[in-house]
Every structure is written in C-alpha cells, then in structure tokens.
C-alpha positions in Angstrom: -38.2 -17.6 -4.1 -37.3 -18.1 -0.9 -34.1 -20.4 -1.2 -33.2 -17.5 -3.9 -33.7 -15.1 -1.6 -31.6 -17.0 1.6 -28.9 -17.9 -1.4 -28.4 -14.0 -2.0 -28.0 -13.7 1.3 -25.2 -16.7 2.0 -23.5 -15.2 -1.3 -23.7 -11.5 0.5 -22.1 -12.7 3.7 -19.3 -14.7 2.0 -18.4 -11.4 -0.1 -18.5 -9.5 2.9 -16.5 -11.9 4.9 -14.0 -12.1 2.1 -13.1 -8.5 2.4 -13.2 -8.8 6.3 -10.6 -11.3 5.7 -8.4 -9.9 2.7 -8.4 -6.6 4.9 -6.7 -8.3 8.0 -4.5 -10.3 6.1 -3.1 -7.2 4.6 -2.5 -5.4 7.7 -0.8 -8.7 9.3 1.6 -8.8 6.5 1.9 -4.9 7.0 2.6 -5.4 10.5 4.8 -8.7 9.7 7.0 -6.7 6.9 7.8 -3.6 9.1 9.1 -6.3 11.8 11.4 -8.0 9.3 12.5 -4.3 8.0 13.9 -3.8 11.3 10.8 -1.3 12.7 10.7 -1.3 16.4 6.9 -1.8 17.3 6.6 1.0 20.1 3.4 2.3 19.8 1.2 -1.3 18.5 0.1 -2.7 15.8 -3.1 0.2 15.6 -1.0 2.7 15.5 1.5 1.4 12.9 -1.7 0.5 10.5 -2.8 4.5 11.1 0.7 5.7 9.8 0.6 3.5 7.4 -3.0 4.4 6.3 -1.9 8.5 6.5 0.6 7.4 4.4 -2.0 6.1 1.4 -4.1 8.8 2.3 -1.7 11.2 1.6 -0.8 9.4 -1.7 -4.5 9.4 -2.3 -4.8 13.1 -2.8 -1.9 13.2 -4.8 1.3 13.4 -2.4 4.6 11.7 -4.3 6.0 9.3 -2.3 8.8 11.4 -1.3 6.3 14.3 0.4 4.7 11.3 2.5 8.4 9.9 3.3 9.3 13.6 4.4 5.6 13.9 6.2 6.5 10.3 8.1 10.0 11.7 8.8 9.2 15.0 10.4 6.1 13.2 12.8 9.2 10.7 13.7 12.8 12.2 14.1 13.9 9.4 15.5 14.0 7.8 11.8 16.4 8.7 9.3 15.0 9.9 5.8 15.9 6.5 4.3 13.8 4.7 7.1 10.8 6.9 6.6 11.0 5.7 2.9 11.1 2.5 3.6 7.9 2.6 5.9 6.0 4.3 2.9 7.3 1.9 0.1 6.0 -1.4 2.8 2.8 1.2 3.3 1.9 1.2 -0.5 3.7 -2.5 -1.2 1.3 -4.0 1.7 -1.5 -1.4 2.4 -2.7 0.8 -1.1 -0.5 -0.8 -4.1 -2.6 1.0 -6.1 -0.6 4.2 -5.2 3.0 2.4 -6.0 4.8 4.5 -8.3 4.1 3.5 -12.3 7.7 2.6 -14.2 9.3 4.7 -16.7 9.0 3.3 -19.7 11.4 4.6 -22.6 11.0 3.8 -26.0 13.2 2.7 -27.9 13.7 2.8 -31.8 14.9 -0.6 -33.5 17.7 0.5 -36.0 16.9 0.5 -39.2 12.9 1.9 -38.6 12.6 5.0 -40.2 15.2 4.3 -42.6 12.6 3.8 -45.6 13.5 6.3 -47.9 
C-alpha cells in the first residue's frame, strides 16, 4: 500500500514537472522567435510573455486575430500594423496554437458526380 501510495506520488510530481517544463520551453521559444523576427527586447522577457499572453486571452474570448493585432498596435505605436501581426501570429504559433486560425476548406466536385441521370 504504501509503495502504491509513494508511486502515485513520484508519478504526480513527474506530471507536474512535465508541465513546469513544457510551459518554459514554450515561452523560451516565444522569446527565441520574436528575437529572430526582428523584435527589439525593450521591456524583458516578462513583459513580452504578458503581451503575448493578452494576446491569447483576447483570442480566448473570441477576438479575431486581426482585433488582437489592432489591440497590440494601438498599446505600441511604435510598430507598424504588419509588425503587430506578426507578434500575434508567433503569440498563437508559440504561446496558445489552439487559437491559430482553422483553414478554409472548399469543396470541390469531381466532374462527372452528379451526372447520373
């Protein structure tokens, strides 16, 4: 019972650890990818992870990804529109893909379906 018990435990710990870990690793490559986009670090790290987490919060509760660009771009004139972007798309890529915009998908008819009269 008790090895069970301390086995849980271990298990717990390593999940929790995981997460820890996944969770910085994602933020480093955040930080990492705004760096090679050409985005000047001015404020740190922290603060770049808080505009990028606005960014998926704001996705969250249903923003499109051009109303968070426009939110970025008015909080930071010194960007262009296309910048602002940019920081959303590595936001979502790096930060919440689950909020990355779902394709288009057309369909398309194959000739000659349909045609069985």
């Amino acid at each position: 019972m008790k090895a069970t018990i301390i086995a849980a435990l271990a298990t717990s710990l390593l999940m929790v650890n995981a997460s820890v870990s996944e969770a910085d690793s994602d933020t480093e490559r955040f930080i990492r990818d705004l760096s090679n986009a050409g985005f000047a670090n001015t404020g740190g790290a922290k603060a770049e992870i808080a505009e990028g987490s606005t960014a998926c919060m704001e996705l969250a509760s249903g923003w499109t990804v051009q109303q968070a660009a426009q939110n970025f771009f008015k909080h930071n004139p010194s960007l262009s529109l296309a910048q602002a972007s940019r920081f959303v798309e590595i936001s979502i890529a790096d930060l919440c893909p689950e909020h990355a915009p779902k394709p288009i998908v057309k369909e398309e008819t194959v000739p000659g379906e349909g045609d069985m009269e």
